[in-house]
N, CA, C and O atoms as CSV, one atom per row, in Angstrom:
chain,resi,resn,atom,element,x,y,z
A,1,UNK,N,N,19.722,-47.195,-126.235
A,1,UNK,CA,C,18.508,-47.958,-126.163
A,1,UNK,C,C,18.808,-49.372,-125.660
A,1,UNK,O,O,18.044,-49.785,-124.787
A,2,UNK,N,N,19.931,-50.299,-126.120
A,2,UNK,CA,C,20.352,-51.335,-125.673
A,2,UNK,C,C,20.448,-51.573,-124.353
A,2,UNK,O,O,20.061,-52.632,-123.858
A,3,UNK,N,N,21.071,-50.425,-123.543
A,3,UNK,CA,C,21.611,-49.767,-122.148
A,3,UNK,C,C,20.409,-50.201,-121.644
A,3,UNK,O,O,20.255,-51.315,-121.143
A,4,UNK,N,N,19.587,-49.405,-121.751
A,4,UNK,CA,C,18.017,-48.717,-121.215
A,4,UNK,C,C,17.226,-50.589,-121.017
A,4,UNK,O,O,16.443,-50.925,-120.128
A,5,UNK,N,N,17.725,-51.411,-122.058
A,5,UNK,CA,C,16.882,-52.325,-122.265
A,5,UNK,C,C,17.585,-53.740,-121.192
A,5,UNK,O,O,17.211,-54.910,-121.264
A,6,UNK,N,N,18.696,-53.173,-120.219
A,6,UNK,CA,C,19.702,-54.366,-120.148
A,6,UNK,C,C,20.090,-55.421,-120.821
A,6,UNK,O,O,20.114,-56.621,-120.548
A,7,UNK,N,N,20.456,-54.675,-121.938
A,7,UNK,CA,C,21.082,-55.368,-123.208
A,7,UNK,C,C,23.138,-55.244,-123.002
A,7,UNK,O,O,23.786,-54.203,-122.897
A,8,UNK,N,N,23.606,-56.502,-123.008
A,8,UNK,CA,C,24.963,-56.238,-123.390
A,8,UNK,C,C,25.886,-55.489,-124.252
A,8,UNK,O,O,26.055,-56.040,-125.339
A,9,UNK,N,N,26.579,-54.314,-124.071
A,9,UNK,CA,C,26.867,-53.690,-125.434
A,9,UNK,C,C,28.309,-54.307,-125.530
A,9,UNK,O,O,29.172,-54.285,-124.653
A,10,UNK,N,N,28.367,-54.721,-126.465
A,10,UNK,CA,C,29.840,-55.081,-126.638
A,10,UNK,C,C,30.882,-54.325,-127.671
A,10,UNK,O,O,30.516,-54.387,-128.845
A,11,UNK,N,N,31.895,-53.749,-127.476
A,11,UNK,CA,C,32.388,-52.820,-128.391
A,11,UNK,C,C,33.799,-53.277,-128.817
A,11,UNK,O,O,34.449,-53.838,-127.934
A,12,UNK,N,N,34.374,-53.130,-130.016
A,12,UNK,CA,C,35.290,-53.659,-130.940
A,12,UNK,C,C,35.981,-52.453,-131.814
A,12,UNK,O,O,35.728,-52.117,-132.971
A,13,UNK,N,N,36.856,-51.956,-130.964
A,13,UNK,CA,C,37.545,-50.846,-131.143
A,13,UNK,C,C,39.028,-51.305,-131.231
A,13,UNK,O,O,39.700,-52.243,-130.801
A,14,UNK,N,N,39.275,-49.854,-132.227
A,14,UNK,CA,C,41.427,-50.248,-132.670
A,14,UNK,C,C,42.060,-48.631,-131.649
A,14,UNK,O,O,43.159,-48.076,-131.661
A,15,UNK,N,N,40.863,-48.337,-130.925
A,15,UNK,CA,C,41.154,-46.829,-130.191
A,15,UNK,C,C,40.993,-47.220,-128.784
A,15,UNK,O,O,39.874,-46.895,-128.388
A,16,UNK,N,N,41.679,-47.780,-127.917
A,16,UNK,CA,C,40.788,-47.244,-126.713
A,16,UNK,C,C,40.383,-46.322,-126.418
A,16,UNK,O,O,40.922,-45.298,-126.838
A,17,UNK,N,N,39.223,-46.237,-125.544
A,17,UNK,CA,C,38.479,-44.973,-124.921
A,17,UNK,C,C,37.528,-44.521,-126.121
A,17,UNK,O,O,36.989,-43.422,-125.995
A,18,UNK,N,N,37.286,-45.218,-127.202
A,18,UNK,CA,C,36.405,-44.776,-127.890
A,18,UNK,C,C,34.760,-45.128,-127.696
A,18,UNK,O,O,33.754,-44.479,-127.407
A,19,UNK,N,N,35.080,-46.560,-128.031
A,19,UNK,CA,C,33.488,-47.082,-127.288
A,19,UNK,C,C,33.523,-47.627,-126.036
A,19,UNK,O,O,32.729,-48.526,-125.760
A,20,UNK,N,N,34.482,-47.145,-125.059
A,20,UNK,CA,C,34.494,-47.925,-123.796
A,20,UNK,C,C,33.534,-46.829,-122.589
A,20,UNK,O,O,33.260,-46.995,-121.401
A,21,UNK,N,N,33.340,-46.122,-123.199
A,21,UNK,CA,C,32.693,-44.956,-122.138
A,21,UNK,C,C,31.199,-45.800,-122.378
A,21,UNK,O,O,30.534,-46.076,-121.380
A,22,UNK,N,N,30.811,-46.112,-123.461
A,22,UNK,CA,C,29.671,-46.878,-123.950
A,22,UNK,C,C,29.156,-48.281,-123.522
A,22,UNK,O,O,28.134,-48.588,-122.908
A,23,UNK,N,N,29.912,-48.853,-123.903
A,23,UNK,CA,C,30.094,-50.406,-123.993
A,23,UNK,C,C,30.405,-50.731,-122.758
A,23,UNK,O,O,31.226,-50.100,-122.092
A,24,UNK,N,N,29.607,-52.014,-122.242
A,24,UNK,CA,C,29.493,-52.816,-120.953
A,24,UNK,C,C,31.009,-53.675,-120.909
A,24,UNK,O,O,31.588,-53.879,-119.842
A,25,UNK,N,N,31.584,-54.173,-122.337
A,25,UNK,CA,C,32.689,-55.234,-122.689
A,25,UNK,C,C,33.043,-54.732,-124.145
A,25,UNK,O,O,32.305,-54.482,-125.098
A,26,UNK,N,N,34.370,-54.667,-124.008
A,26,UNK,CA,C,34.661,-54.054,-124.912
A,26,UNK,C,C,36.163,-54.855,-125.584
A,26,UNK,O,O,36.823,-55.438,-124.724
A,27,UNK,N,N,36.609,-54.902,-126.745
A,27,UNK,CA,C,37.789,-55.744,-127.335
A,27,UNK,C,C,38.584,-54.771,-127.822
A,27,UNK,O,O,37.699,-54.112,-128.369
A,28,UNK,N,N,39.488,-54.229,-128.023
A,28,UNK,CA,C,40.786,-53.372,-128.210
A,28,UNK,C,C,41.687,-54.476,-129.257
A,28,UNK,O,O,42.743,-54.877,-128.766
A,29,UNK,N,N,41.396,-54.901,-130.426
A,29,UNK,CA,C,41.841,-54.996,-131.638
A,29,UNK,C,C,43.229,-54.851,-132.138
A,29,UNK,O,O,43.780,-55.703,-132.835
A,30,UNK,N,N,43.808,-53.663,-131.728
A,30,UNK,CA,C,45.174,-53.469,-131.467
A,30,UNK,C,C,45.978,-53.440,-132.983
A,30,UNK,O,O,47.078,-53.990,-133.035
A,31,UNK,N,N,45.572,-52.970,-133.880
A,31,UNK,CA,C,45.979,-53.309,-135.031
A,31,UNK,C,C,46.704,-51.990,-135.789
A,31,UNK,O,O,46.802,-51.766,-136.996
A,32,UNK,N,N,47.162,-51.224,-134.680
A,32,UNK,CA,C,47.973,-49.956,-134.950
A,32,UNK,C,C,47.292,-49.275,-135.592
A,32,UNK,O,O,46.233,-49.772,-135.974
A,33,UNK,N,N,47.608,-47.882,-135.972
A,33,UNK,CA,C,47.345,-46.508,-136.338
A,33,UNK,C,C,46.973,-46.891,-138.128
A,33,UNK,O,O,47.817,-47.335,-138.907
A,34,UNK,N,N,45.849,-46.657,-138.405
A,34,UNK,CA,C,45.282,-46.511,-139.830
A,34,UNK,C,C,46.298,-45.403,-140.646
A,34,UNK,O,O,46.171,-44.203,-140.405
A,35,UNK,N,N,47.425,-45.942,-141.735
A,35,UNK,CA,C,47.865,-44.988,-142.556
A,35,UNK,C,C,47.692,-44.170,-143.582
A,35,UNK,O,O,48.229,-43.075,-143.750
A,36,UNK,N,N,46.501,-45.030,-144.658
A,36,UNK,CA,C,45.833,-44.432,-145.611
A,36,UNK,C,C,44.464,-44.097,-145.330
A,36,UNK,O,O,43.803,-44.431,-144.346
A,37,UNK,N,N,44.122,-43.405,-146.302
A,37,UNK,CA,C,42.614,-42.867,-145.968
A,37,UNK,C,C,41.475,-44.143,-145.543
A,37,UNK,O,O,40.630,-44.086,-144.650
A,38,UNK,N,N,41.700,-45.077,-146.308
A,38,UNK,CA,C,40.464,-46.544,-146.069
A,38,UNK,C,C,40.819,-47.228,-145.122
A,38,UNK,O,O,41.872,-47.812,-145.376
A,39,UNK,N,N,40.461,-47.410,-144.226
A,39,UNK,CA,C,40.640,-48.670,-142.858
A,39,UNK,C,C,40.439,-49.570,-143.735
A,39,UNK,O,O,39.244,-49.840,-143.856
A,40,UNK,N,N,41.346,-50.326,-144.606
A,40,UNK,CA,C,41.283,-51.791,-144.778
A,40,UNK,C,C,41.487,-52.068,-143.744
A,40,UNK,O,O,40.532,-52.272,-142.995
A,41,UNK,N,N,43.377,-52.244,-143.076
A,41,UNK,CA,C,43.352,-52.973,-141.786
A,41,UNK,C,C,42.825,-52.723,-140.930
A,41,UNK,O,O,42.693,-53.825,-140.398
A,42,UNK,N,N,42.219,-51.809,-140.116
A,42,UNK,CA,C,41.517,-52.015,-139.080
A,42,UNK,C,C,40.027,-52.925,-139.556
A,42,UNK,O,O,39.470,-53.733,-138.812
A,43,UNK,N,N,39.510,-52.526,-141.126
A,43,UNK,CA,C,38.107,-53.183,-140.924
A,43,UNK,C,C,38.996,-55.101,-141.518
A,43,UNK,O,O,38.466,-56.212,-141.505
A,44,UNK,N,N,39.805,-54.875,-141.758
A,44,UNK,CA,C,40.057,-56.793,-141.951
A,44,UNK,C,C,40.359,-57.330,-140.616
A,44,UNK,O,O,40.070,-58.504,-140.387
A,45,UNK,N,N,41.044,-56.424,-139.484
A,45,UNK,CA,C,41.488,-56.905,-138.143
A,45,UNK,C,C,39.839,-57.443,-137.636
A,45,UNK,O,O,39.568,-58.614,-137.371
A,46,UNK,N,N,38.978,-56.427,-137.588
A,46,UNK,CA,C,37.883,-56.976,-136.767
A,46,UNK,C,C,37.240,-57.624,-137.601
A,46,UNK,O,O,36.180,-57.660,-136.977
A,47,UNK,N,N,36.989,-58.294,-138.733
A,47,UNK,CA,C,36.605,-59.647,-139.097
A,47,UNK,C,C,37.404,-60.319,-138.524
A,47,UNK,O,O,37.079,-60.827,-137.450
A,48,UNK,N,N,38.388,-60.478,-138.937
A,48,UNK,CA,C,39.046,-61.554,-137.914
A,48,UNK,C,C,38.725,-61.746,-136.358
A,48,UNK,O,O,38.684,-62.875,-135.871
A,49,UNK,N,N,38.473,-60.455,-135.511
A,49,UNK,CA,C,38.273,-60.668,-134.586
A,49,UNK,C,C,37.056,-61.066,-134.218
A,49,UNK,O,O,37.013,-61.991,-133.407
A,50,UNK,N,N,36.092,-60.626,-134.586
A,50,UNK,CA,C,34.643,-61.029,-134.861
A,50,UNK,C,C,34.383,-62.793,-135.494
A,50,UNK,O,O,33.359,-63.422,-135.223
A,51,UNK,N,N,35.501,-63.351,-136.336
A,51,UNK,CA,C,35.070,-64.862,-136.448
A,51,UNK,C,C,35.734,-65.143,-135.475
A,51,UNK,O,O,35.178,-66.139,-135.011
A,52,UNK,N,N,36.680,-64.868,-134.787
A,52,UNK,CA,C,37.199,-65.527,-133.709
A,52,UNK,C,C,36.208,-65.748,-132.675
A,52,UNK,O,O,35.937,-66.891,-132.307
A,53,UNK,N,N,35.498,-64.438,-132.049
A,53,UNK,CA,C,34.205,-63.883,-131.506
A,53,UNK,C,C,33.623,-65.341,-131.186
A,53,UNK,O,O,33.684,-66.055,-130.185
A,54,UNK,N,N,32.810,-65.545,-132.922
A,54,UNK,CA,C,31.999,-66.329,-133.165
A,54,UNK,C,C,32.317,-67.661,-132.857
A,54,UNK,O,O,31.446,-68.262,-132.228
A,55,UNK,N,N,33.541,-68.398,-133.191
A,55,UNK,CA,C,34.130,-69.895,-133.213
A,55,UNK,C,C,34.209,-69.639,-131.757
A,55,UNK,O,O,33.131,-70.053,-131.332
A,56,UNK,N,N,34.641,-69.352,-131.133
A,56,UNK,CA,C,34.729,-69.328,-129.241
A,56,UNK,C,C,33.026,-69.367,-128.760
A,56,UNK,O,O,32.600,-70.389,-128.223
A,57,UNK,N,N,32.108,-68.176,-129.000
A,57,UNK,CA,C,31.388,-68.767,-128.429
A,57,UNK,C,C,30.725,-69.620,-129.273
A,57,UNK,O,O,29.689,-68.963,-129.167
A,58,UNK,N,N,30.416,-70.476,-129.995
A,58,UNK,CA,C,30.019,-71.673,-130.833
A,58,UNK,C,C,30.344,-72.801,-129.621
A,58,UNK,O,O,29.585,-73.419,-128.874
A,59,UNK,N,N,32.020,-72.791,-129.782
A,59,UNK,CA,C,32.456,-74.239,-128.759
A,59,UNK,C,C,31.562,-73.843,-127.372
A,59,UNK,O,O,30.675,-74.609,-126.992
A,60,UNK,N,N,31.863,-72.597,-126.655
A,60,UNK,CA,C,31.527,-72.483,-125.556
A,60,UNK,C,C,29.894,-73.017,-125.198
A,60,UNK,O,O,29.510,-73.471,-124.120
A,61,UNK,N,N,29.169,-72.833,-126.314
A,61,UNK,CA,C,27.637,-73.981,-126.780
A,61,UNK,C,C,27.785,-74.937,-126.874
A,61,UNK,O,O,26.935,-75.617,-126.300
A,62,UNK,N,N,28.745,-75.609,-127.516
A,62,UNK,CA,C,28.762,-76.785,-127.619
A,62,UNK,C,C,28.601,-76.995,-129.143
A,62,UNK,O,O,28.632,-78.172,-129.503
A,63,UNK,N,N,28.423,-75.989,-130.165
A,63,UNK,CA,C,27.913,-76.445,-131.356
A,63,UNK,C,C,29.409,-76.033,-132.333
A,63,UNK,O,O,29.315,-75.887,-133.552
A,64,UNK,N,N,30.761,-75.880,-131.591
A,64,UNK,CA,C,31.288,-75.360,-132.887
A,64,UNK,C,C,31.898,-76.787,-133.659
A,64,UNK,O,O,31.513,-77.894,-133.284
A,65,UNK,N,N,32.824,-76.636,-134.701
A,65,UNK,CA,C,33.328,-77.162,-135.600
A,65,UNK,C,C,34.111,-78.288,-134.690
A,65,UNK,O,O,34.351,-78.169,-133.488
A,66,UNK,N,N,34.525,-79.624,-135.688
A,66,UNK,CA,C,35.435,-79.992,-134.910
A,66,UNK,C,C,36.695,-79.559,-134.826
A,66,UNK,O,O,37.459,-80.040,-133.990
């Protein structure tokens, strides 16, 4: 629906080729192979990557932190 709407999809994957068939821009996380059953690290990698996300484009506005 995003697609359909020329909406940006942006995708945040620890797989390539997962959401890249999808996604217009996509981030590859890179945080190796999940060992136990719970993605802690993959879901703590993309917070991290996601505030990073955020503080970049903030400055790139002009509104981030000093």
């Amino acid at each position: 629906m995003a697609r359909r709407r020329a909406a940006t999809v942006l995708g945040l994957t620890n797989v390539i080729g997962s959401l890249t068939r999808i996604s217009r821009v996509y981030i590859c996380q890179q945080s190796g192979p999940e060992v136990g059953v719970a993605a802690t690290k993959t879901f703590t990698a993309q917070l991290l990557v996601l505030a990073q996300l955020a503080l970049r484009l903030a400055k790139m506005r002009g509104e981030g932190f000093a």
